[in-house]
BAKE-679187 format. One record per residue (C-alpha): x, y, z. Coordinates in steps of 0.05 Angstrom, whole numbers, plus 5000, padded with zeros to 4 digits. Example, Ala and Ser with C-alpha at 12.3 -4.5 7.8 and 13.67 -1.06 7.14 Angstrom:
BEGIN
   px   py   pz
 5246 4910 5156
 5273 4979 5143
***
This chain:
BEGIN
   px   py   pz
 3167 6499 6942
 3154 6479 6874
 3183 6548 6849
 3218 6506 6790
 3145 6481 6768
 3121 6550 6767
 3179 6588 6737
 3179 6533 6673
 3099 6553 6661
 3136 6615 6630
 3161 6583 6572
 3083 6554 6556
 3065 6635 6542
 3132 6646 6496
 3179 6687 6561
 3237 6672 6510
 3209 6694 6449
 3259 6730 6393
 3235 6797 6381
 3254 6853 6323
 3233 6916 6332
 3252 6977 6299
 3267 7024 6363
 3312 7095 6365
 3380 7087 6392
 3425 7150 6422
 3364 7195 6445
 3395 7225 6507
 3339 7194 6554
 3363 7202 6623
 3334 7153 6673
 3311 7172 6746
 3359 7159 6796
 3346 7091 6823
 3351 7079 6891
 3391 7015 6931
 3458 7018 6964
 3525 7027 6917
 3561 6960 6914
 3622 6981 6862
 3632 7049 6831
 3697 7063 6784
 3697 7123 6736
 3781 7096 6719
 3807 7165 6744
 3852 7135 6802
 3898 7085 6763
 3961 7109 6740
 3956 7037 6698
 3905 6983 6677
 3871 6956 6733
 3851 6896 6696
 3895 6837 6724
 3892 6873 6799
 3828 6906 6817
 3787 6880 6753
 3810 6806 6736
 3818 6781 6665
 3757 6734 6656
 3788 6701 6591
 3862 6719 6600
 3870 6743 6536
 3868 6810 6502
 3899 6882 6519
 3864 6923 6569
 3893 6991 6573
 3876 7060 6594
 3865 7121 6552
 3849 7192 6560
 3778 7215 6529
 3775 7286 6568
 3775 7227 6628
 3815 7167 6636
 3773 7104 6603
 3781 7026 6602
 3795 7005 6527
 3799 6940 6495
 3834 6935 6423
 3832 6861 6410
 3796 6828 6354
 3775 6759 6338
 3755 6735 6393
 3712 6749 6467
 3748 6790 6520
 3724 6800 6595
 3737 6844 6650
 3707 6823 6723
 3704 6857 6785
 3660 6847 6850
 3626 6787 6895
 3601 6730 6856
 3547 6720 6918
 3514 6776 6896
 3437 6763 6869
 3389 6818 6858
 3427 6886 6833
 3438 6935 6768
 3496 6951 6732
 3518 7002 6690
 3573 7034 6645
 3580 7076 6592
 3607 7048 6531
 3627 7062 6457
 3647 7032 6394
 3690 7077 6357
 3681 7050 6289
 3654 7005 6237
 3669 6933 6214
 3690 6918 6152
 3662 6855 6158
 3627 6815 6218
 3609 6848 6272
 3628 6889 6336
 3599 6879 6402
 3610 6911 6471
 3562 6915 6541
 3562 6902 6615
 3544 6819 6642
 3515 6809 6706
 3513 6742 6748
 3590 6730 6731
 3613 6660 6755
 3666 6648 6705
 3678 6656 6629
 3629 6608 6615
 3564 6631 6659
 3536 6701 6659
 3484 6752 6622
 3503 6804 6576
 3471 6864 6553
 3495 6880 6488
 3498 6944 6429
 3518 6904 6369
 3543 6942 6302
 3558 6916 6223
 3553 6936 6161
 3479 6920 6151
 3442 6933 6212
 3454 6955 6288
 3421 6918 6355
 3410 6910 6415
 3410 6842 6457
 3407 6806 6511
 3445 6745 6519
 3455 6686 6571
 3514 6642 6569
 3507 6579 6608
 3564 6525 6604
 3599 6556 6555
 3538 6558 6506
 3507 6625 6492
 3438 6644 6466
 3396 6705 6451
 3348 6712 6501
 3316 6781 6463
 3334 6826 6409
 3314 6888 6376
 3340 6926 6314
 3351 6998 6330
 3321 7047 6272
 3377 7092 6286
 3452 7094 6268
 3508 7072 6327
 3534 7138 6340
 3613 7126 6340
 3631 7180 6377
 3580 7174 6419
 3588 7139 6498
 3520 7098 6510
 3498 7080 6586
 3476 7007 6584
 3444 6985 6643
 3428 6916 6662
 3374 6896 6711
 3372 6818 6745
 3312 6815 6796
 3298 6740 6816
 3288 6712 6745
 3273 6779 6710
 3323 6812 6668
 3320 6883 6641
 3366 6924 6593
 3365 6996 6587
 3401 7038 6532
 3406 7113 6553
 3349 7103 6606
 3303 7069 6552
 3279 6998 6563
 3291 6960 6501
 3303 6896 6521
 3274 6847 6575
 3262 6773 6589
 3258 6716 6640
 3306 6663 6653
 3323 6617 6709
 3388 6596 6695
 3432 6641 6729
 3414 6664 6805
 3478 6704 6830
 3552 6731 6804
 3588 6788 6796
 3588 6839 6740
 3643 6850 6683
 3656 6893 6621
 3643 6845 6555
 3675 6853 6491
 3668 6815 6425
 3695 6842 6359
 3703 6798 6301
 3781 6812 6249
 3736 6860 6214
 3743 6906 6272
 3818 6917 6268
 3841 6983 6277
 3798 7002 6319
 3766 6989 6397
 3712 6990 6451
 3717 7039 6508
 3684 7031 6580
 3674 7086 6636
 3637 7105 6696
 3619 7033 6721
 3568 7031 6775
 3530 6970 6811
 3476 6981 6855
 3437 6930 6905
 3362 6921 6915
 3364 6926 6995
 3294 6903 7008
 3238 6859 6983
 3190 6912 6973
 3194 6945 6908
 3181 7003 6927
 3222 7007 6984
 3228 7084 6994
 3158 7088 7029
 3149 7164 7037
 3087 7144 7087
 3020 7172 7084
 3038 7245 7062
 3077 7217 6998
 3130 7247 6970
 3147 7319 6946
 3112 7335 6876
 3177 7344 6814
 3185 7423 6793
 3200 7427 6726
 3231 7473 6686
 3213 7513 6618
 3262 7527 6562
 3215 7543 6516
 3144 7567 6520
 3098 7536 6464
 3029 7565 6465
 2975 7541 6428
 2902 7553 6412
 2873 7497 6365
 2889 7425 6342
 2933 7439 6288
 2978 7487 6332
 2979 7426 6383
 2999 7371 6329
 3054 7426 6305
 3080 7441 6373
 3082 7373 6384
 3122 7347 6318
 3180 7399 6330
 3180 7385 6416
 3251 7390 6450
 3264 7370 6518
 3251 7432 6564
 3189 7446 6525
 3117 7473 6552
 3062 7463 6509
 3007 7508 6526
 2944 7493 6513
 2887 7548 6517
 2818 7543 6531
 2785 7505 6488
 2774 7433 6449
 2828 7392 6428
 2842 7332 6388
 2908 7294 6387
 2952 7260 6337
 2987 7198 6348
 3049 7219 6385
 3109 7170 6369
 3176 7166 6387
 3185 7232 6427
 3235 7235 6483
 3243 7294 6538
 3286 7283 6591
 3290 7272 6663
 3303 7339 6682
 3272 7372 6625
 3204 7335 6610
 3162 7358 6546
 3097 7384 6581
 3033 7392 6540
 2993 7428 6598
 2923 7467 6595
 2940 7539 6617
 2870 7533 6661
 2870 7470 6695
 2810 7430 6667
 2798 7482 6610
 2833 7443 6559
 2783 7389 6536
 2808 7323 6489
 2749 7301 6450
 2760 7270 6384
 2790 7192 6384
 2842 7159 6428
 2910 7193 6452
 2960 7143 6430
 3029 7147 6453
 3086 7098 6437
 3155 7089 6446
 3168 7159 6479
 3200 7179 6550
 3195 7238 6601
 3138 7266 6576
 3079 7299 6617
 2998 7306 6602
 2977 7357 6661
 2913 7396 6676
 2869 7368 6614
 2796 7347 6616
 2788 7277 6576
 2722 7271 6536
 2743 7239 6475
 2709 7176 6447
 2738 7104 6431
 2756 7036 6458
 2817 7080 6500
 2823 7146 6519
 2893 7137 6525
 2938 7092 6512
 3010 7091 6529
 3048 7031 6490
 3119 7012 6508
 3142 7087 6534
 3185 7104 6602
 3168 7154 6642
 3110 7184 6615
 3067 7227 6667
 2990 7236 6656
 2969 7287 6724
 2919 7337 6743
 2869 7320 6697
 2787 7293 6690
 2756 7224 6661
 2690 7244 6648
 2677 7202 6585
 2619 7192 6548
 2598 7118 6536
 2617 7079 6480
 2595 7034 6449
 2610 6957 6481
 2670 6965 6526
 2732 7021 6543
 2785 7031 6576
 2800 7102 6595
 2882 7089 6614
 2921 7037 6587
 2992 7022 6598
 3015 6974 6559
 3076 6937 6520
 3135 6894 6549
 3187 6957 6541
 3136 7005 6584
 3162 7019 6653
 3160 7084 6698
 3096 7110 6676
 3053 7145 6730
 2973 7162 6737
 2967 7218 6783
 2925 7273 6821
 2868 7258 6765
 2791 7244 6775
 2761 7188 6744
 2686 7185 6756
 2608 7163 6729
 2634 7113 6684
 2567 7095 6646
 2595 7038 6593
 2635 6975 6625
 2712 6966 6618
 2762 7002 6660
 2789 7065 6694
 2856 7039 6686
 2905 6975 6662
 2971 6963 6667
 2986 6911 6613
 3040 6875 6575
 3032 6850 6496
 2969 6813 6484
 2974 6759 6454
 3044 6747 6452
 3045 6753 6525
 3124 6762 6534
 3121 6818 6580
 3096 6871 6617
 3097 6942 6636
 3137 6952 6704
 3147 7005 6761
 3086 7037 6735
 3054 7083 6789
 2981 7105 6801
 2983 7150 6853
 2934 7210 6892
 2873 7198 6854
 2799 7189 6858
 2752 7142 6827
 2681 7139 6833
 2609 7133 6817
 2616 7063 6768
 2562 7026 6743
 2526 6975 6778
 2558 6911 6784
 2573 6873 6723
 2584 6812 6711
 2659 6817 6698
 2719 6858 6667
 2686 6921 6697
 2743 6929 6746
 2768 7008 6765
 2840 6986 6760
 2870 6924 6733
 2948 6910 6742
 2967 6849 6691
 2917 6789 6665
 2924 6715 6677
 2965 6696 6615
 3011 6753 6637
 3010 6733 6705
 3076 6695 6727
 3112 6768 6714
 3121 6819 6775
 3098 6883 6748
 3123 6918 6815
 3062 6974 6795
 3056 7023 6858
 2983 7036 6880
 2986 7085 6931
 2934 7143 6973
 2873 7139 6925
 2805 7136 6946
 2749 7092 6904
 2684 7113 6928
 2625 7071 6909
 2667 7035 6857
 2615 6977 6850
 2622 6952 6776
 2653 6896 6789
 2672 6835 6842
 2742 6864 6841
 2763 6938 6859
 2837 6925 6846
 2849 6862 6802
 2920 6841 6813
 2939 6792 6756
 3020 6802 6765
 3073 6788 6819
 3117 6841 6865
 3059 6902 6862
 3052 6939 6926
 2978 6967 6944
 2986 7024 7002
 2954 7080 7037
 2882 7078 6993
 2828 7085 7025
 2756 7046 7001
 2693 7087 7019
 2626 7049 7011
 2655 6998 6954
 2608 6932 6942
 2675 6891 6924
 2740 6877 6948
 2829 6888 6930
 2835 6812 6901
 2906 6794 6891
 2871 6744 6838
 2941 6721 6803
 3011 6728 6806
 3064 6725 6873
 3100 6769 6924
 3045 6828 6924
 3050 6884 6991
 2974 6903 7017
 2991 6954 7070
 2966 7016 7103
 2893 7017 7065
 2830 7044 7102
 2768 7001 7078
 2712 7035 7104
 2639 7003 7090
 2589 7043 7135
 2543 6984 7127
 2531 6998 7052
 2499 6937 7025
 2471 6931 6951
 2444 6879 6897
 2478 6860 6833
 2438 6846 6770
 2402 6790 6784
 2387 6814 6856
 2428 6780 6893
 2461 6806 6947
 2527 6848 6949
 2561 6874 7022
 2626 6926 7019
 2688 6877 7017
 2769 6879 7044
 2821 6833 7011
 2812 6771 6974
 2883 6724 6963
 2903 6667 6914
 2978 6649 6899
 3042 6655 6940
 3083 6706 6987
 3036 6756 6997
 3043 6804 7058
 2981 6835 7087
 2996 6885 7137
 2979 6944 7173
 2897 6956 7146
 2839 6968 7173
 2768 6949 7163
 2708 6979 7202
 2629 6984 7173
 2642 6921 7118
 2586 6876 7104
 2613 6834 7049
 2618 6759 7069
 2640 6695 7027
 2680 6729 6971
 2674 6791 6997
 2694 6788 7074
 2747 6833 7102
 2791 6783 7102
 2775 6727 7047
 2823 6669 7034
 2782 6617 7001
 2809 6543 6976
 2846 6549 6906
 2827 6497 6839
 2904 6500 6818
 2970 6482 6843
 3025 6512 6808
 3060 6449 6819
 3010 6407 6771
 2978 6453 6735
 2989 6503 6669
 2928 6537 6662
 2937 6602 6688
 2867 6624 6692
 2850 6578 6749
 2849 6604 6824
 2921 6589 6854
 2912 6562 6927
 2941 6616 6974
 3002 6594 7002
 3057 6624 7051
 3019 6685 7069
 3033 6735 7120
 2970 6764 7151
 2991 6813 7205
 2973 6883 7244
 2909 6885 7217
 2853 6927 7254
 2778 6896 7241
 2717 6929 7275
 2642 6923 7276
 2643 6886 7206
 2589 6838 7195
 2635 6786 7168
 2705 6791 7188
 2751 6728 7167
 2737 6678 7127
 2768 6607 7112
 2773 6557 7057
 2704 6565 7014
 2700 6508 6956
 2646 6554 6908
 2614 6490 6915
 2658 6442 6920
 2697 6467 6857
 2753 6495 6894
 2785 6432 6929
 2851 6454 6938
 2863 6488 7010
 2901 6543 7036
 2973 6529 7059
 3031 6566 7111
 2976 6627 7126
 3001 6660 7180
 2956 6705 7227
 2994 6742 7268
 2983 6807 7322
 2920 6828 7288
 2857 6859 7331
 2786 6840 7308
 2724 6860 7342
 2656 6840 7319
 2582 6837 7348
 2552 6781 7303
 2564 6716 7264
 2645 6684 7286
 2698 6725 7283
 2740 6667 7244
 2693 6625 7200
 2717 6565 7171
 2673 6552 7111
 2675 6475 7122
 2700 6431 7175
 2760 6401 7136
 2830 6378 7182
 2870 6394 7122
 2840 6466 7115
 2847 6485 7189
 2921 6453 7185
 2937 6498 7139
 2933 6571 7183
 2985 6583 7238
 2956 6635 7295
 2998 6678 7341
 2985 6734 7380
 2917 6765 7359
 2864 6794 7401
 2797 6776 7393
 2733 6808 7424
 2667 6770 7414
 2616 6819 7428
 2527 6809 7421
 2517 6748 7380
 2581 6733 7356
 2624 6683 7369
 2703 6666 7365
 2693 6612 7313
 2759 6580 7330
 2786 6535 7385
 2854 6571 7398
 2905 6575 7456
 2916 6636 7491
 2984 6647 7457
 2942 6639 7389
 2885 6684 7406
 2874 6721 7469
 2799 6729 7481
 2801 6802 7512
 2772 6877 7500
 2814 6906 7472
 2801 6976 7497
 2800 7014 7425
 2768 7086 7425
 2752 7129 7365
 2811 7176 7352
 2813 7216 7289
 2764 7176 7250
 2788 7107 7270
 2787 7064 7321
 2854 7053 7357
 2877 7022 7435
 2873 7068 7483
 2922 7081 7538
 2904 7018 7573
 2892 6980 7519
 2921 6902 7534
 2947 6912 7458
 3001 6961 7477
 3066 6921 7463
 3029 6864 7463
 3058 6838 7391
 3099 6772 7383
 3139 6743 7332
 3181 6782 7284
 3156 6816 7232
 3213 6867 7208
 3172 6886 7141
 3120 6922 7178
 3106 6996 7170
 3063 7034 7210
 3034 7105 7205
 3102 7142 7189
 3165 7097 7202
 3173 7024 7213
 3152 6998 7282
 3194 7001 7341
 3222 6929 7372
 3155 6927 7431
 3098 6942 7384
 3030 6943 7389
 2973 6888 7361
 2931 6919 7301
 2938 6959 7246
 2965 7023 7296
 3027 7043 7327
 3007 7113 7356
 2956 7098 7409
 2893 7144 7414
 2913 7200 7479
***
């Protein structure tokens, strides 16, 4: 429902703008191995002649496809003058990645010469392209939509590096919904947003104008993968998380000052560890400095929180595989580091202990369009005395024409803010409203934020597709507000208030908060909530009226009604507040919730109702559907809601304290109680079985 509406709000913050930026090109930058199901693999190894015209069809029936021996057998195209396609696969495919390796092996005299992999393949006339482009003058990458026979640039950059002719790149295309990526050598370099294509096959692309004679394009080692599952993070490695990387050492680099550390730095290889000794360090502007997947450059302290940054901000752009472990941050400036359009760039192990600056700072940002892969992790962040941020993930501001994806902040603590602000004082911020209508797919996973008060908003979610698991809140006046964007996972979390109540500035009172929800196709599953005292914006459970429709408005920094939420296997005990409906911050917020399902949670409270609809509108109540909770009314509370049995049962439901929580005991009337289906639904270490239990837990207490 109105998904066209919201997808064209895109173009009002410049999705499609033309980009040129210089960027290295051949850096042997091996991406992670992604994960999804193999669709179509073929390295051309089992053909004793082309396959094109048999197993890969001739898109444009033209050209010569042949094979040829390169140490292994390879797909080549000789043809110039005009655009040559090879297809393979299911044109009902939607959501995947392709890949091949591909080369150029020479130079136009005149024109240009163009080869790369499309994706969403209909016919000749409808499909994307990622593209390595060479001429005389200058060499690019692009990406490139052709709709009805009429193609357009959808992004370009202009590599500051060569096209290596005797070199075979691996181009890899990325569709996801409306979100295309491009990767050259495991380096994002090009991405955008479009809506005109939604499924197709894949195919090998070439385009080489009569200056190009003599010579050809080669293809090998084509591989498509699926996306199996809506969360994008779909490996969930459950509470424990998964094995920590070992990497190896080539080289040992040690160093004892900052001159040794910008020199060890300026002549890094892959493999490298840069060692730092005791002592205080200040770092230059690293730019443009690649490791690999399997051998990262590491700049570690030998003594884990030994090594102290003072000096200005750590600024890293346009680098990959890199890793920051073991260092103590106490530097000064509006960032303590900032990470700008890089892949895979590790910061773990170390301590935020800044002094206060001066106005505002943040003390990580991720930032830049091309950024993707980056993880925070195993750090302390703590007694944050100037307002800003522990962390952002970000896009470009103010162009606003993307953000930084599959980021991961993972295994940390934060703690010990400053009292609440007013605003932008948030621990962790994924996105920001003009950047909103993006999924970031940013992982958020077995933290703990104690006392984290600064602001209204603990995690700020400002993008679509992030997932928010296995944290746990400990005495926190705020709440996890999914504040913009779509499609965000809330699952596993501990929110744990012990009754902590506080004041803001003006003395006004503040209560330990859950999840707050604007905007569509959120899941909320599998949390629990005991000791909370927040209530209107800060109740457990807080779904409040919206001010915007994405269906008639483009202003982005409104409040998005909530619409077609899932709300289910939620635990909530002796809260003071528990869940509540459709507030209008005074009769600003008109618009109410819509499709909210409630479904198979457990809530058990002693005061004030357990559901509380903040006004008595038809149209809000309409809007929730109810199936299969429990609800206990204990003292002076009440159920709040007129329900049917089948809706709400009105029972104890027999939970005991079992390793810190409370969970149904052995009688409990919850045991494989649940109805409805609800496949997405982990629980403590594997998915639930087909009779599961109501609440947030699977494994009973004994």
């Amino acid at each position: 429902m109105n998904r066209v509406k919201r997808l064209l709000l895109l173009v009002l913050v410049g999705v499609f703008a033309l980009s040129v930026i210089q960027l290295p090109l051949g850096t042997d930058v091996q991406a992670e191995q992604n994960g999804g199901i193999v669709l179509l693999e073929d390295d051309f190894n089992a053909y004793s002649q082309s396959p094109v015209g048999s197993t890969w069809s001739n898109g444009t029936n033209n050209g010569s496809w042949v094979l040829e021996a390169h140490g292994s057998q390879m797909l080549k195209q000789a043809a110039t003058g005009s655009t040559y396609v090879a297809a393979r696969g299911d044109t009902t495919w939607t959501d995947y990645e392709v890949s091949a390796k591909v080369r150029l092996t020479g130079t136009p005299t005149t024109g240009s010469a163009r080869v790369g992999v499309a994706a969403r393949y209909t016919d000749k006339n409808n499909y994307y392209t990622l593209l390595i482009r060479r001429s005389q003058t200058k060499d690019e990458v692009l990406l490139t939509k052709r709709v009805s026979n009429s193609e357009s640039t959808l992004k370009t950059v202009t590599v500051s590096s060569t096209i290596n002719t005797s070199k075979l790149y691996t181009l890899r295309l990325v569709v996801t919904g409306t979100s295309l990526e491009g990767y050259v050598d495991g380096q994002l370099l090009v991405s955008a947003t479009d809506t005109a294509l939604t499924q197709g096959s894949i195919a090998l692309y070439v385009n080489n104008g009569s200056g190009y004679a003599g010579k050809s394009t080669l293809f090998d080692d084509v591989i498509v993968k699926g996306q199996g599952s809506t969360d994008p993070n779909p490996n969930d490695p459950g509470p424990v998380g998964p094995e920590e990387p070992q990497y190896p050492t080539d080289r040992l680099v040690p160093v004892s000052n900052s001159s040794q550390l910008s020199a060890a730095i300026t002549g890094a290889k892959p493999g490298d560890l840069i060692e730092l000794n005791d002592g205080n360090y200040t770092f230059p502007s690293i730019s443009k400095l690649h490791g690999t997947a399997e051998k990262p450059i590491r700049i570690k302290a030998k003594n884990t929180g030994l090594a102290v940054v003072t000096g200005s901000t750590v600024y890293i752009k346009e680098s990959s595989h890199l890793v920051l472990d073991g260092l103590t941050f106490k530097n000064t400036g509006s960032y303590s580091v900032r990470m700008t359009n890089n892949n895979y760039i590790r910061l773990t192990a170390s301590k935020f202990n800044n002094p206060p600056h001066t106005g505002s700072s943040t003390w990580v940002m991720i930032d830049g369009p091309l950024s993707s892969h980056n993880r925070v992790d195993h750090s302390v962040f703590e007694n944050k005395k100037d307002t800003g941020k522990f962390i952002v993930i970000g896009g470009d501001n103010p162009g606003f024409t993307g953000i930084s994806r599959y980021d991961r902040i993972d295994h940390n603590t934060f703690r010990n803010t400053l009292p609440r602000q007013v605003n932008e004082s948030e621990p962790i911020r994924i996105g920001e409203s003009k950047l909103s209508l993006y999924d970031s797919f940013t992982l958020v996973e077995h933290n703990v934020f104690e006392r984290t008060d600064s602001d209204p908003e603990i995690i700020s979610v400002k993008s679509g597709k992030n997932v928010i698991r296995y944290n746990t809140f400990k005495e926190s006046l705020g709440t996890v507000s999914l504040r913009h964007g779509n499609g965000t996972l809330v699952y596993g979390n501990r929110f744990l208030g012990n009754l902590r109540t506080g004041l803001d500035q003006t003395g006004k009172f503040l209560g330990t908060g859950g999840i707050r929800v604007y905007g569509d196709d959120h899941k909320i599953f599998n949390n629990y909530f005991e000791g909370l005292t927040g209530t209107t914006w800060d109740a457990p459970i807080t779904i409040t009226n919206g001010d915007a429709d994405y269906s008639s408005s483009t202003d982005l920094t409104k409040h998005y009604l909530p619409r077609n939420v899932v709300i289910a296997h939620n635990t909530l005990i002796n809260n003071v507040h528990n869940i509540e409906l459709g507030y209008t911050n005074n009769n600003n917020y008109t618009k109410p919730p819509q499709q909210i399902t409630f479904a198979n949670n457990v809530v058990v409270g002693s005061e004030n109702p357990l559901v509380e609809f903040k006004t008595e509108d038809s149209a809000l109540k309409a809007g929730f559907i109810w199936q299969g909770n429990i609800m206990f009314p204990t003292g002076t509370a009440t159920l709040g809601i007129t329900a049917t049995a089948s809706q709400i049962k009105v029972v104890d439901p027999l939970l005991v304290k079992w390793n810190g929580e409370y969970r149904p005991a052995s009688n409990s009337p919850a045991l494989n109680a649940a109805t409805g289906s609800y496949d997405f639904v982990y629980t403590e270490d594997s998915q639930r079985a087909s009779a599961y239990h109501v609440g947030a837990h699977e494994v009973p207490a004994p």
